[in-house]
C-alpha positions in Angstrom: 61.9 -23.4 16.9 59.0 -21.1 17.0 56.4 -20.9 19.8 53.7 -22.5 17.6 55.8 -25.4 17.3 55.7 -26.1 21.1 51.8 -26.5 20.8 51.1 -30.0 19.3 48.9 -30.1 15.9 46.2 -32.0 17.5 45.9 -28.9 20.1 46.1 -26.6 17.6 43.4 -27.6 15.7 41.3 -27.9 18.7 41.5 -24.5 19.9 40.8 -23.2 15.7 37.3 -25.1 16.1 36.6 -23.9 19.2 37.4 -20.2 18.0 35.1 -21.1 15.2 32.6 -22.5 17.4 32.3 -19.7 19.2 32.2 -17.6 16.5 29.4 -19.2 15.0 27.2 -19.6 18.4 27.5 -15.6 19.4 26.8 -14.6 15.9 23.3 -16.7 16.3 22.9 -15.6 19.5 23.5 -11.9 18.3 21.2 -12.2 15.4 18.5 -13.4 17.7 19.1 -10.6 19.9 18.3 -7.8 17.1 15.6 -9.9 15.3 13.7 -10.2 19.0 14.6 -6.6 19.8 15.0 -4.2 16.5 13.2 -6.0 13.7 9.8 -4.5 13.3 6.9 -6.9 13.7 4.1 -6.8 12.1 0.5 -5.3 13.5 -0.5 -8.1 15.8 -4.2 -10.0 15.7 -6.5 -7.6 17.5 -4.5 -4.5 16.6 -5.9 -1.0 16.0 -5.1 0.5 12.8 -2.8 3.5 13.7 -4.0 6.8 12.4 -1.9 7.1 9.1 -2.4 9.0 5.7 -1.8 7.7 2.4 -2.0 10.4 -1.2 -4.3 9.6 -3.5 -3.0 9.2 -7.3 -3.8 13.3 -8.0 -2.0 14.0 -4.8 -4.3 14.5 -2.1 -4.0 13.4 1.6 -6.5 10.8 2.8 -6.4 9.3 6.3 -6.7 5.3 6.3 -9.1 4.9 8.8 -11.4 7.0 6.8 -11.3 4.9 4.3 -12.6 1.7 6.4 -16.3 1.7 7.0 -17.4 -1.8 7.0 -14.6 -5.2 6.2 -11.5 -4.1 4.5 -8.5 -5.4 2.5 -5.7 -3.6 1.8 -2.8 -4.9 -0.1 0.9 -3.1 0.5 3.1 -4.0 -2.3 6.0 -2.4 -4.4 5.9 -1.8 -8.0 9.2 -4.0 -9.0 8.6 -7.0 -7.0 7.8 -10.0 -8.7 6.2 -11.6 -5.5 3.9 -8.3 -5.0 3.1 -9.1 -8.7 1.9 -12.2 -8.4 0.1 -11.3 -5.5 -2.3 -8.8 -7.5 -2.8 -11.5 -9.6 -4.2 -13.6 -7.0 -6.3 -10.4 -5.6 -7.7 -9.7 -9.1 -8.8 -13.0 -9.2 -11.4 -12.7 -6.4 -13.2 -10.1 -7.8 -15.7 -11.8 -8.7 -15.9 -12.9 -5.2 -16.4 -9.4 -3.9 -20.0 -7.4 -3.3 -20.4 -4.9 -1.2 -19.6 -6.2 1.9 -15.8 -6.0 2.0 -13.6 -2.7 0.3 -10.2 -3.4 -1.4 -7.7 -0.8 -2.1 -4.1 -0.8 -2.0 -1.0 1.3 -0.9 2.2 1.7 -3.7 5.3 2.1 -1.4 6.7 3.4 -4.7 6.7 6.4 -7.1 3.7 7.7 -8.7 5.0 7.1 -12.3 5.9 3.6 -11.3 2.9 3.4 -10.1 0.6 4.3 -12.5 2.4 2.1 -14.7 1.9 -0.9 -12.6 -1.6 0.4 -12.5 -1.8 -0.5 -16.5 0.1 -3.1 -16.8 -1.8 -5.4 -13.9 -5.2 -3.7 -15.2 -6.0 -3.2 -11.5 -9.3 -2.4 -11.0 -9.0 -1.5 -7.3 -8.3 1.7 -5.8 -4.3 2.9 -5.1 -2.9 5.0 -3.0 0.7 6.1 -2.9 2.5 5.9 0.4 5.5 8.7 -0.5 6.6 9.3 2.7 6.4 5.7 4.3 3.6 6.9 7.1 1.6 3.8 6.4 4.1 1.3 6.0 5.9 2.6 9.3 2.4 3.0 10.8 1.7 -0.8 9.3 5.4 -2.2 10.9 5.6 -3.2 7.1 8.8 -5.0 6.4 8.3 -7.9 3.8 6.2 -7.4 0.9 3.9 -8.3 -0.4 1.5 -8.2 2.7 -2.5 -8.4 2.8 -4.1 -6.9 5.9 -7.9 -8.4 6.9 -9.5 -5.4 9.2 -12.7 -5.1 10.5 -15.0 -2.3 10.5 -13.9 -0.8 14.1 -10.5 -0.9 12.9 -9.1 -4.0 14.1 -6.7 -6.2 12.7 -8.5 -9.7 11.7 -6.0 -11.3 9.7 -2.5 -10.9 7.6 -0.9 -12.3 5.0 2.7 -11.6 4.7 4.1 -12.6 0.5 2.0 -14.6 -2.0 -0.2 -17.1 -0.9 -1.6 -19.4 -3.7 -4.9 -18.0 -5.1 -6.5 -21.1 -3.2 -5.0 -19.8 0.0 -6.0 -16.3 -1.0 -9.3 -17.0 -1.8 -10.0 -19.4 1.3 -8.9 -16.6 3.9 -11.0 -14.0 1.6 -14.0 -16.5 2.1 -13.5 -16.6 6.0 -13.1 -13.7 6.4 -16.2 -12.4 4.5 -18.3 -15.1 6.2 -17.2 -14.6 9.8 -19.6 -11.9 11.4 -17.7 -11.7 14.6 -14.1 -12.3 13.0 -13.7 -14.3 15.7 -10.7 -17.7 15.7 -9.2 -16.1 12.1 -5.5 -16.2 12.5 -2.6 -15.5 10.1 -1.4 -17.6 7.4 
């Protein structure tokens, strides 16, 4: 008779759910931990754009911030994401939307080949930049992408959108935003 036989079934079973239970509970509790305590979050409402430089397409370095002077938009996507895709499509769409009020431009974390071909296949008509070394995505706390920052013209952080937002969505946060003087009460989507 071996020891295992000694331990009733019913018992047996009780303490394998209990292992499992356990199991389960530390391993949410754990991946709480590190989402709450490692996982980068995103620029917060209020926020200061960090000093960061993107490249433009023939390779020269260009600090963000000099690139905002009055409302901005700036769009971070990747070159083979479907989502990032779909949310130049919606960006493209407000164009006719846009005077001179508000800049656009965007930031490639990819390759400038890749790039450029994106570039020509979307028929983007905004500026790019290249982010090649990852200073304005690190700078950004970029993590998912597609992601739409709203700043102000002192720098702030009005608004994000983190992946694709319908074009009505899109649209209605562009419309807010380009109507709110004081981009006061805008919040994230």
């Amino acid at each position: 008779m071996g020891k295992t036989d000694r331990i009733p079934l019913h018992s047996r079973k009780a303490i394998a759910l209990s292992i499992i239970a356990f199991i389960i509970i530390a391993g949410c509790f754990g991946y709480l931990y590190i989402q709450n305590n490692f996982i980068v979050q995103p620029l917060a409402i209020g926020d200061t754009v960090p000093p960061a430089e993107v490249q433009t397409l023939d390779g020269k370095d260009v600090a963000i911030r000099s690139l905002i002077n009055k409302k901005t938009i700036i769009l971070f996507f990747s070159t083979g994401c479907s989502h990032c895709k779909d949310g130049m499509k919606n960006l493209l769409l407000l164009k006719p939307l846009i005077d001179d009020s508000i800049d656009i431009f965007c930031i490639s974390i990819d390759g400038k080949e890749e790039t450029i071909d994106f570039i020509k296949e979307m028929n983007v008509v905004f500026p790019v930049y290249l982010d090649l070394k990852n200073k304005a995505k690190d700078a950004f706390h970029v993590l998912p992408i597609p992601v739409i920052y709203f700043l102000n013209k002192d720098f702030q952080m009005v608004r994000f959108i983190v992946s694709t937002q319908s074009v009505v969505q899109l649209q209605k946060a562009f419309l807010q935003f380009k109507n709110n003087n004081q981009d006061a009460g805008i919040k994230h989507l």
